[in-house]
VEXGU-263045 format. One line per field, with one value per residue (C-alpha): residue number from 1; residue in one letter; y, x, z. Coordinates in Angstrom, 1 decimal. Layout:
i: (NUM / ...)
aa: (a / ...)
v: (Y / ...)
u: (X / ...)
w: (Z / ...)
//
This chain:
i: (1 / 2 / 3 / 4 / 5 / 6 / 7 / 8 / 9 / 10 / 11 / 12 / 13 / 14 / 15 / 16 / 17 / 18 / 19 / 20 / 21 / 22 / 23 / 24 / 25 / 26 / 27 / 28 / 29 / 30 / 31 / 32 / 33 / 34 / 35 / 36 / 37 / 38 / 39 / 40 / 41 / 42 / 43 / 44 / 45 / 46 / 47 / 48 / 49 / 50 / 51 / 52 / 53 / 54 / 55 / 56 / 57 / 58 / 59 / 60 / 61 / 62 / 63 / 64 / 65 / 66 / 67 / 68 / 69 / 70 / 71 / 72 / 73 / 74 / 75 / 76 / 77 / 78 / 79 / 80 / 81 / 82 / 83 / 84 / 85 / 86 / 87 / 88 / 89 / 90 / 91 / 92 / 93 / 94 / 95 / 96 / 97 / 98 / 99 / 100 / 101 / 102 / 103 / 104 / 105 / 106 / 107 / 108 / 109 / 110 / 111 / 112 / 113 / 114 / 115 / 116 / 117 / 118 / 119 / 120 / 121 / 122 / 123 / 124 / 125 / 126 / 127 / 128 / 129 / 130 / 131 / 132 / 133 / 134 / 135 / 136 / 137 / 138 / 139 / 140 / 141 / 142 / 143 / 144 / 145 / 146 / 147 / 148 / 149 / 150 / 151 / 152 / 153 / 154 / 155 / 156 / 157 / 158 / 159 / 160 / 161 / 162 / 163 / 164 / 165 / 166 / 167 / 168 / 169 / 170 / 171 / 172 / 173 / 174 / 175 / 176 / 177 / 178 / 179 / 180 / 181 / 182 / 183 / 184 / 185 / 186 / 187 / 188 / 189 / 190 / 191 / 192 / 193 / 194 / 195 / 196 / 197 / 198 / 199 / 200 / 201 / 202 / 203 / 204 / 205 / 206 / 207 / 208 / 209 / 210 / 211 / 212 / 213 / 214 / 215 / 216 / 217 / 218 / 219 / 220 / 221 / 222 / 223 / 224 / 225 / 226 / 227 / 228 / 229 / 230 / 231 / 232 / 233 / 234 / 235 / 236 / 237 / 238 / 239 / 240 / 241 / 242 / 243 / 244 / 245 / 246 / 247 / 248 / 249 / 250 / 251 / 252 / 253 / 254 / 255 / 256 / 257 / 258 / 259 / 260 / 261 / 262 / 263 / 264 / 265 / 266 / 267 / 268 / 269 / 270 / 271 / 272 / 273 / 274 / 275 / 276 / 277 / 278 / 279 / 280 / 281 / 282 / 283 / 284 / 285 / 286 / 287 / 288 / 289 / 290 / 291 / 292 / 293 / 294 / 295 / 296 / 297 / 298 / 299 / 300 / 301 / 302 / 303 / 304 / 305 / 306 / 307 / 308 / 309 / 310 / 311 / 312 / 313 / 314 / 315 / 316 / 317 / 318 / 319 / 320 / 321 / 322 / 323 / 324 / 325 / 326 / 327 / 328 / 329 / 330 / 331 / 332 / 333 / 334 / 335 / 336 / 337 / 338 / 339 / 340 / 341 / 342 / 343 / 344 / 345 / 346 / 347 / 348 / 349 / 350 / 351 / 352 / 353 / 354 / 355 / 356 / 357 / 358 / 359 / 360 / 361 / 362 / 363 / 364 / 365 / 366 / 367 / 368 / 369 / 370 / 371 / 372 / 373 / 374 / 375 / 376 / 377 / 378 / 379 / 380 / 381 / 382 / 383 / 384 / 385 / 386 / 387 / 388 / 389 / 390 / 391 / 392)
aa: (x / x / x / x / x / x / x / x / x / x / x / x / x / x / x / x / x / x / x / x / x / x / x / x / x / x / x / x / x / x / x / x / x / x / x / x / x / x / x / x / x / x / x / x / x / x / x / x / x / x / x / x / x / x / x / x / x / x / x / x / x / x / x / x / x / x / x / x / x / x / x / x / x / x / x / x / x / x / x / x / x / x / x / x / x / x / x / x / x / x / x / x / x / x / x / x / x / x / x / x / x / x / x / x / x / x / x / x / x / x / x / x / x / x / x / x / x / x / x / x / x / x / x / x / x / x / x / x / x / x / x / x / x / x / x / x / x / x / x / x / x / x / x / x / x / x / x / x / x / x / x / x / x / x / x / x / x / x / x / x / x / x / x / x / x / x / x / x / x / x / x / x / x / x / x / x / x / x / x / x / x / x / x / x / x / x / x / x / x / x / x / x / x / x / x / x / x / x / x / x / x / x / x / x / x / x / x / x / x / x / x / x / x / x / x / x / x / x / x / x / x / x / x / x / x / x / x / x / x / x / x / x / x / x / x / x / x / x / x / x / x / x / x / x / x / x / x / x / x / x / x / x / x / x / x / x / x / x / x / x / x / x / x / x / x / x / x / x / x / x / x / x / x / x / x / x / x / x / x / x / x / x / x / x / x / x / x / x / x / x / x / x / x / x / x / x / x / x / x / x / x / x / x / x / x / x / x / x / x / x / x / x / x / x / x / x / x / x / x / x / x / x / x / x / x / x / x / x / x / x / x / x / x / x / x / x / x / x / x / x / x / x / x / x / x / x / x / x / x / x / x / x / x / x / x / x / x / x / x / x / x / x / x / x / x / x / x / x / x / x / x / x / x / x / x / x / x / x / x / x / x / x / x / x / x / x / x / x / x / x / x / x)
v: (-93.1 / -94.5 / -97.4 / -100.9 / -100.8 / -103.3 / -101.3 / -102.7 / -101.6 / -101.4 / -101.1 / -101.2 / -98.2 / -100.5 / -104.6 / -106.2 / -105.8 / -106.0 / -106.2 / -106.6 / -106.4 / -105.0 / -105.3 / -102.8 / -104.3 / -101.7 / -97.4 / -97.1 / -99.6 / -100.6 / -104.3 / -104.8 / -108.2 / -109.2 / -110.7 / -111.0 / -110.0 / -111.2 / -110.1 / -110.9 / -110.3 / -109.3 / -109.9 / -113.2 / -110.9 / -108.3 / -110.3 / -110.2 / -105.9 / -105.8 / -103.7 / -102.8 / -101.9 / -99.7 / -100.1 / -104.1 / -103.1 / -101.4 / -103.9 / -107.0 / -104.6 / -103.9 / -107.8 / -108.9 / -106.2 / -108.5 / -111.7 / -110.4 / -108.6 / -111.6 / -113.9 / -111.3 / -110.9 / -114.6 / -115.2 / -112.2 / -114.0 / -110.4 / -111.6 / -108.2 / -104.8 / -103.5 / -105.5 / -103.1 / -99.7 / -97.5 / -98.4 / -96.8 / -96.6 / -95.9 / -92.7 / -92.2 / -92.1 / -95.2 / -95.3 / -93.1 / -95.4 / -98.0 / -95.4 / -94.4 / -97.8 / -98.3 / -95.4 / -96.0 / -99.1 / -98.0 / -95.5 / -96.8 / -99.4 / -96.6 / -95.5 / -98.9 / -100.0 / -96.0 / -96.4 / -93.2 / -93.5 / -92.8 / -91.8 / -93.0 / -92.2 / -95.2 / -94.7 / -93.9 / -97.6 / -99.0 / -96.8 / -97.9 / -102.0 / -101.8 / -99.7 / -101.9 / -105.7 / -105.8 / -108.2 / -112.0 / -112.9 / -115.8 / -114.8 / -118.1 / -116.6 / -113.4 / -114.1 / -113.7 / -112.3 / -109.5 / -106.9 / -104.1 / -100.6 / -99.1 / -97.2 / -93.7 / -92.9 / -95.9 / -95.8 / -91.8 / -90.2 / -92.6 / -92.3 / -94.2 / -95.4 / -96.1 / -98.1 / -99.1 / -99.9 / -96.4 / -94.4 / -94.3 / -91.5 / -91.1 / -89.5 / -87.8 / -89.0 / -87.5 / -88.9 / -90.6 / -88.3 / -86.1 / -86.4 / -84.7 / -85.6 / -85.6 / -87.2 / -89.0 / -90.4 / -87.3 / -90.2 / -93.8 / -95.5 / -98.4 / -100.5 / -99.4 / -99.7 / -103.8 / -104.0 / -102.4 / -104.1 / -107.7 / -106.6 / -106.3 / -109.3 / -111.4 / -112.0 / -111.9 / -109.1 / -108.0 / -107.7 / -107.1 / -110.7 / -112.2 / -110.6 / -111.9 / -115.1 / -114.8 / -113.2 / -116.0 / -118.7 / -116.5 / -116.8 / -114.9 / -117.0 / -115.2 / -116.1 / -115.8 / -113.9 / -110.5 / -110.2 / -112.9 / -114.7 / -119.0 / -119.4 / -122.0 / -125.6 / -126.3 / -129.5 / -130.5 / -128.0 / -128.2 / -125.2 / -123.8 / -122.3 / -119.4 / -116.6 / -112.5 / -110.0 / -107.7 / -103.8 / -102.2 / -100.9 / -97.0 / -96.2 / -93.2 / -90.0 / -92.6 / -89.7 / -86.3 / -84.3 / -84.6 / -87.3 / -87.4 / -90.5 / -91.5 / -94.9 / -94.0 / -94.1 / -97.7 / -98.5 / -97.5 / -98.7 / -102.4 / -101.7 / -100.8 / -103.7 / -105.5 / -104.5 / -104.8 / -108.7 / -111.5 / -113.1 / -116.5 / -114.5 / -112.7 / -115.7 / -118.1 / -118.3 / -117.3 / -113.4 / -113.2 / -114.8 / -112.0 / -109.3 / -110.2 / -110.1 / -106.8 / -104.6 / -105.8 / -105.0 / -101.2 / -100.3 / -102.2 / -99.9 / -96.6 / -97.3 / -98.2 / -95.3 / -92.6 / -94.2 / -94.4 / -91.0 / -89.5 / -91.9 / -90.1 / -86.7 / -86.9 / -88.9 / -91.4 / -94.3 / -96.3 / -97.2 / -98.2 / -100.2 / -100.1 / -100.7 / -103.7 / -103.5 / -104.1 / -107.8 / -108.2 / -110.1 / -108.6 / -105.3 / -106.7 / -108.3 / -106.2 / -102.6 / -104.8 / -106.2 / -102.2 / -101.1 / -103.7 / -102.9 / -99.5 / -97.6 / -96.5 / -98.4 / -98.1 / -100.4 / -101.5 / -101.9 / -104.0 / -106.1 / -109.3 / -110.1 / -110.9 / -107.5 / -105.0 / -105.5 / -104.2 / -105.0 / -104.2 / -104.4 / -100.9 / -98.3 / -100.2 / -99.4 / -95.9 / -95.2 / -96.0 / -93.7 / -91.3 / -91.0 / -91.5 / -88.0 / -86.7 / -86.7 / -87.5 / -85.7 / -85.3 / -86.0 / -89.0 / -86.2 / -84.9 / -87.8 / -88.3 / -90.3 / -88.2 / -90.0 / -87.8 / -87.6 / -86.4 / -87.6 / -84.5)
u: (-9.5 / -7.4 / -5.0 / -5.3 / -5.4 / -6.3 / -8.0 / -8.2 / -11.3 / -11.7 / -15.5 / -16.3 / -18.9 / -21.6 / -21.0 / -19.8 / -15.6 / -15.5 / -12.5 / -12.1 / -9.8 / -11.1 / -9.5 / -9.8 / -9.1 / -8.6 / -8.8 / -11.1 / -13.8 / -13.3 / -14.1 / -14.5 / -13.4 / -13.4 / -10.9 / -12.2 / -14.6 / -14.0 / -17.1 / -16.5 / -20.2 / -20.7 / -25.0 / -24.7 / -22.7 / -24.8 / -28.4 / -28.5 / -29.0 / -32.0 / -29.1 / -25.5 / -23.3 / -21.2 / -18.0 / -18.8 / -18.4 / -15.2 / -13.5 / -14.6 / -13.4 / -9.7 / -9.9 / -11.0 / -9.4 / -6.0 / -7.4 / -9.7 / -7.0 / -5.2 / -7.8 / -8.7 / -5.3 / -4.9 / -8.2 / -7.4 / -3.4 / -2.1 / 1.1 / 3.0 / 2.5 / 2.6 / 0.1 / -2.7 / -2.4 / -4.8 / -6.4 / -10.5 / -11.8 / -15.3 / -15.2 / -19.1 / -22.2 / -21.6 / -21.0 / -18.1 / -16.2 / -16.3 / -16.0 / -12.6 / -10.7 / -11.5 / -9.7 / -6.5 / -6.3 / -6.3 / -3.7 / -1.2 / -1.3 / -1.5 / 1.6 / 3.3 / 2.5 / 2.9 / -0.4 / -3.3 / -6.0 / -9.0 / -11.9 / -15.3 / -19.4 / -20.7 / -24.2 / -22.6 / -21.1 / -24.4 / -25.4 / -22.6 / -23.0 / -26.1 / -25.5 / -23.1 / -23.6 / -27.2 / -28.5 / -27.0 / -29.0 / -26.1 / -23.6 / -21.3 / -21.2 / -20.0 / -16.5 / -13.5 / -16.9 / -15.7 / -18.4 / -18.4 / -18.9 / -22.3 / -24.2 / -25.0 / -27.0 / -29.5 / -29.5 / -29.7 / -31.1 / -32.2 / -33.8 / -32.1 / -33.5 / -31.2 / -32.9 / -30.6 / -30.7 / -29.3 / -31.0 / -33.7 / -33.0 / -34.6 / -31.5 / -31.7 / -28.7 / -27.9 / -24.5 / -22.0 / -21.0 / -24.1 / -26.4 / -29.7 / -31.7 / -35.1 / -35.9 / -35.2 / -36.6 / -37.4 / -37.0 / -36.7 / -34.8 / -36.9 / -34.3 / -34.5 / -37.9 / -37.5 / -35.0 / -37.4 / -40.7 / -38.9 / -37.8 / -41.2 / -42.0 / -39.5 / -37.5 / -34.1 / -31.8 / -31.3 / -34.8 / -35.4 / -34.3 / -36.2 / -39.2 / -38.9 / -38.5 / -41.5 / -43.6 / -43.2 / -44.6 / -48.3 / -50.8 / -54.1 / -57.2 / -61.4 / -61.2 / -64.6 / -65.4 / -62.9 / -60.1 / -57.6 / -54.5 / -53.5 / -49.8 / -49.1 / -48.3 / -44.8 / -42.7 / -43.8 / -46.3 / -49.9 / -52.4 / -53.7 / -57.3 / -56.1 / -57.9 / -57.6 / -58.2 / -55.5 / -55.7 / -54.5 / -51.4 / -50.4 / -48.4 / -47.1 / -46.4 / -47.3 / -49.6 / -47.4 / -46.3 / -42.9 / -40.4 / -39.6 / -40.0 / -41.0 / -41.9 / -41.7 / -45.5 / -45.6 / -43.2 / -45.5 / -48.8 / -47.4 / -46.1 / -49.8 / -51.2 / -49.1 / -49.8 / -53.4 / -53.5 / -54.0 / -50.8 / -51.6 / -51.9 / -48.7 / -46.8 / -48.8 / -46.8 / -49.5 / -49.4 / -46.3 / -46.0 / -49.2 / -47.6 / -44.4 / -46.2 / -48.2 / -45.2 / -43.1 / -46.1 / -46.2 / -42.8 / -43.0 / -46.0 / -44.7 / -41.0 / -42.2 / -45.1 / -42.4 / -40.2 / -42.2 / -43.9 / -40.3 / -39.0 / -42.1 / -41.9 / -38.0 / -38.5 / -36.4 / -34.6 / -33.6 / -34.5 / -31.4 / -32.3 / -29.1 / -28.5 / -29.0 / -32.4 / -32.5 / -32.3 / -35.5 / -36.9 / -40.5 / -39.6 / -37.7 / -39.7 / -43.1 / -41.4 / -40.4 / -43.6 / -45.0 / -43.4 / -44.4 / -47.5 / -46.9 / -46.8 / -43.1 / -40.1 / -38.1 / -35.6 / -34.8 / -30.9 / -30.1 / -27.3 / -27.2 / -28.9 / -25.1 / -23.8 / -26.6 / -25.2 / -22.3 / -18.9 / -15.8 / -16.9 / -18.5 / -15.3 / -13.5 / -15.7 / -16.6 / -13.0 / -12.1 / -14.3 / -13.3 / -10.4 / -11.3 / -13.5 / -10.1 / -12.0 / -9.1 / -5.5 / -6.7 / -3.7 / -3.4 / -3.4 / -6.9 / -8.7 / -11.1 / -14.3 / -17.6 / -20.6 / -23.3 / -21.3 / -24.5 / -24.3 / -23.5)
w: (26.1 / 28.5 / 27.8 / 29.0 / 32.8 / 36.5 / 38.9 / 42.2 / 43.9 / 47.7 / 49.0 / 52.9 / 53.5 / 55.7 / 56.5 / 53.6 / 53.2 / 49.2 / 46.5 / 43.0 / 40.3 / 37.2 / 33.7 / 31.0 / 27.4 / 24.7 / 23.7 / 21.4 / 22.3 / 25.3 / 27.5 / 30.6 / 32.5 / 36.1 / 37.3 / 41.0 / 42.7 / 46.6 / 49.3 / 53.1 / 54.6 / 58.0 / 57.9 / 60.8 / 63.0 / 63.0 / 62.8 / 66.6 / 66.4 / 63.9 / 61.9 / 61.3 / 64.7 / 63.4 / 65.7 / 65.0 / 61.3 / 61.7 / 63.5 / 61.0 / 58.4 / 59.5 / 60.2 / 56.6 / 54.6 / 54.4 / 54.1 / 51.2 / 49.4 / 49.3 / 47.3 / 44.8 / 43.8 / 43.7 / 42.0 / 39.8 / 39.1 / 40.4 / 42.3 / 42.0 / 42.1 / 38.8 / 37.9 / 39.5 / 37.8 / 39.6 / 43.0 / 43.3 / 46.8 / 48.4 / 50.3 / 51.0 / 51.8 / 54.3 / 57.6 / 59.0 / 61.1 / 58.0 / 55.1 / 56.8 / 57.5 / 53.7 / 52.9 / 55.1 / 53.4 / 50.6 / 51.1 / 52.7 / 49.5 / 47.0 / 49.1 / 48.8 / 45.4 / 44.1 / 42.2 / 42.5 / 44.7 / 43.1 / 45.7 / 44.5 / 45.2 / 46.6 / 44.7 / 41.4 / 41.8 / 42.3 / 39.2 / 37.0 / 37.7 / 36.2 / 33.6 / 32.3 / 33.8 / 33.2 / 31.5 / 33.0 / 35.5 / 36.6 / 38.7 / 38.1 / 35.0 / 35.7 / 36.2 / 33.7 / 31.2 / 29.1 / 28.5 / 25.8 / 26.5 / 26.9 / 23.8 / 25.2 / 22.5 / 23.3 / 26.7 / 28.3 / 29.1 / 31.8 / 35.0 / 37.9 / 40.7 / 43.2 / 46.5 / 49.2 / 53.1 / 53.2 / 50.0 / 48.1 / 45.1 / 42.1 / 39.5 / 35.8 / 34.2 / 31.1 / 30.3 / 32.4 / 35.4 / 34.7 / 37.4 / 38.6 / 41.9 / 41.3 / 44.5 / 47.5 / 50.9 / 53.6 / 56.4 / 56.3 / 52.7 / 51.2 / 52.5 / 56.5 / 56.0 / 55.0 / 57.7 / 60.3 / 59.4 / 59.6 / 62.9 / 64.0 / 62.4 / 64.0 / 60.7 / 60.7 / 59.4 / 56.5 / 56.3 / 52.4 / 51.9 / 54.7 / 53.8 / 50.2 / 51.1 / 53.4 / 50.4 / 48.2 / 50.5 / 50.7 / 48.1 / 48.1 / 49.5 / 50.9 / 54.3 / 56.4 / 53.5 / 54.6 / 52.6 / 54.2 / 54.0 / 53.9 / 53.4 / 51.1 / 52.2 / 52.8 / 53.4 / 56.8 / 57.6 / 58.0 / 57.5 / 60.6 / 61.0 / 61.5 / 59.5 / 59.8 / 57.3 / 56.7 / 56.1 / 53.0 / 53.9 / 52.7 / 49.9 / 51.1 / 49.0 / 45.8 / 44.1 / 45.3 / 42.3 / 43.3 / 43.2 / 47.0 / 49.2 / 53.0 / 54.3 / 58.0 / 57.9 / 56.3 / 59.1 / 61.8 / 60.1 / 60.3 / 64.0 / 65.0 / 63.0 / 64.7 / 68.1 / 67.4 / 66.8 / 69.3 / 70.1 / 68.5 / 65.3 / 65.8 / 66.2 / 63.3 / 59.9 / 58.3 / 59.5 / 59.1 / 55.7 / 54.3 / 56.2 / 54.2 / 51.2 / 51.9 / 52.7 / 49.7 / 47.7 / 49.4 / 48.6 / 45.0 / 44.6 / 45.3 / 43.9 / 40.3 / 40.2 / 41.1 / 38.7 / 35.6 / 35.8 / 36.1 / 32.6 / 30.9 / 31.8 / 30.7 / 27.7 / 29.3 / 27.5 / 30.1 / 34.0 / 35.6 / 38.6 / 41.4 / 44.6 / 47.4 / 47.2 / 43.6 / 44.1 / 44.8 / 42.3 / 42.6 / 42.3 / 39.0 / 37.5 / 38.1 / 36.9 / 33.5 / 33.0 / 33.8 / 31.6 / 28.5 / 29.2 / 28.4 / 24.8 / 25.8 / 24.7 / 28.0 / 28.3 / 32.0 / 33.0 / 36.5 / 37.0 / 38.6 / 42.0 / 43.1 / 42.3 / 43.4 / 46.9 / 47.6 / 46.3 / 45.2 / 41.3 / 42.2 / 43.1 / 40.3 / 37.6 / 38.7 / 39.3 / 35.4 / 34.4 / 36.8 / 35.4 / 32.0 / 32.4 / 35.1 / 37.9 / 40.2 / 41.4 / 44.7 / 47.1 / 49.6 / 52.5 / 51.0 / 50.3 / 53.6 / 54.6 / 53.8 / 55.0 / 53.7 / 50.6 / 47.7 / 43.8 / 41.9)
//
């Protein structure tokens, strides 16, 4: 194992310009402590498009790269170089533009501080926060924590489902760098889908967030006897009389054989619903609130089913839970108590709400055990953005 090391880790593949420094304690048994863990989001700026502007992105990101730099290695009380050993960088999937000012960053101070660069597999960050920062659900607490290492033994092999604005994969993992796709989206992510639907909603971006937020203010009520929404009574508000029965939304490709995924077709089933309503309907809280509520439910619905039937047919130990979308708190809390109510003793592994978005926490952690397993030596010169980059 490798000896005591800082790894800096650089993250800036969509609209959040991310860096941490990550300390390694010890050979044999190894700890983990963060030292930082700095995030400069970009979500305000790019509210106004419904979704990330990519050239927008890129710009905030050479901006913020400096300024975020700075305070981690102040947090982290890094003040000179050879403090950081090993730098770890994101170099895709993401977007291109942003994917490759990360990496010339990251470079040129690999270059200055003559540290490697270790280039790192955005999804296999969101894989490894959860595998091993799962668990504390307070992320005031998560700072200057030290956290042993995992037990392989208990935990693969696992089934990880990965659900971002970006990806929605369903992964064998056998061991740490062993990877197998089962599955993922043929169209739209589980998080574009969030994004979109709010759009049409009228909620603000990111969507998955609004839309949760939305959900939790509806509760279930028989309205002129159809199967109807009230939302619940807020500070200030009065209930309308308002009342509309909803349709069940699709949960599509829930029941296939395979482990694929598509929401386009939820997508355009809430657009037509939708377009189908009077206007004072459109517009009340109360549509808007049970819509919320229906198309989390949709997604929960197929997400958890396609999950558990692949942790049974590989005798799975584990679900890992990663990625942005993973915050939900729906999603986390119904796939535990799915499980429970289950005769298999799966244990579910999800880190914090604060760091299954993304952050610099992610490269740094994959990048240690890069090179633990010597996955790295590629040269500066050969180390370039690849935005389609699969998990292998």
């Amino acid at each position: 194992m490798l000896k005591d090391m800082r790894i800096l880790g650089i993250e800036t593949s969509c609209d959040e310009t991310a860096i941490a420094v990550l300390e390694i304690q010890g050979k044999k048994n190894p700890r983990f402590r963060i030292l930082s863990n700095v995030i400069a989001s970009q979500a305000k700026l790019h509210a106004k498009y419904g979704g990330v502007y990519p050239s927008l992105a890129k710009r905030e990101h050479i901006k913020n790269l400096p300024v975020v730099l700075e305070r981690a290695l102040q947090e982290a009380g890094v003040f000179a170089q050879p403090a950081i050993d090993v730098i770890a960088v994101t170099y895709g999937p993401g977007l291109d533009p942003c994917l490759w000012t990360g990496i010339e960053f990251a470079k040129d101070l690999a270059k200055k501080w003559n540290v490697p660069l270790v280039p790192i597999d955005h999804m296999e960050g969101h894989m490894l926060i959860s595998l091993f920062f799962y668990g504390n659900e307070n992320p005031k607490q998560i700072q200057n924590t030290k956290y042993k290492i995992l037990n392989t033994k208990n935990t693969f092999p696992a089934i990880a489902l990965l659900v971002s604005g970006g990806h929605t994969q369903l992964v064998l993992v056998t061991g740490l760098g062993e990877y197998k796709i089962l599955g993922e989206t043929r169209d739209d992510a589980a998080g574009e889908c969030f994004d979109k639907t709010a759009r049409i909603l009228g909620l603000p971006y990111p969507g998955g967030p609004a839309i949760a937020k939305e959900a939790e203010k509806t509760n279930f009520e028989n309205v002129g006897g159809g199967r109807g929404f009230r939302a619940k009574r807020g500070r200030g508000e009065t209930f309308s009389k308002i009342s509309f029965s909803l349709p069940k939304l699709p949960r599509p490709m829930m029941h296939t054989k395979d482990y694929d995924f598509s929401f386009s077709g939820l997508k355009t089933a809430v657009l037509y619903d939708w377009k189908s309503r009077p206007e004072k309907v459109r517009k009340s809280k109360e549509y808007t609130r049970a819509m919320a509520k229906e198309i989390q439910q949709a997604i929960i619905d197929v997400l958890i089913a396609k999950t558990l039937r692949a942790a049974y047919e590989y005798n799975a130990k584990s679900i890992v839970l990663g990625g942005g979308v993973a915050a939900n708190e729906e999603l986390r809390r119904q796939l535990r108590y799915k499980i429970q109510d289950t005769k298999y003793k799966i244990q579910v592994l999800v880190a914090p709400p604060g760091l299954c978005t993304d952050n610099g926490l992610m490269p740094a952690l994959a990048g240690f055990f890069n090179l633990s397993k010597k996955k790295h030596g590629k040269a500066l010169s050969r180390i370039a953005a690849k935005p389609n980059l699969r998990l292998e």
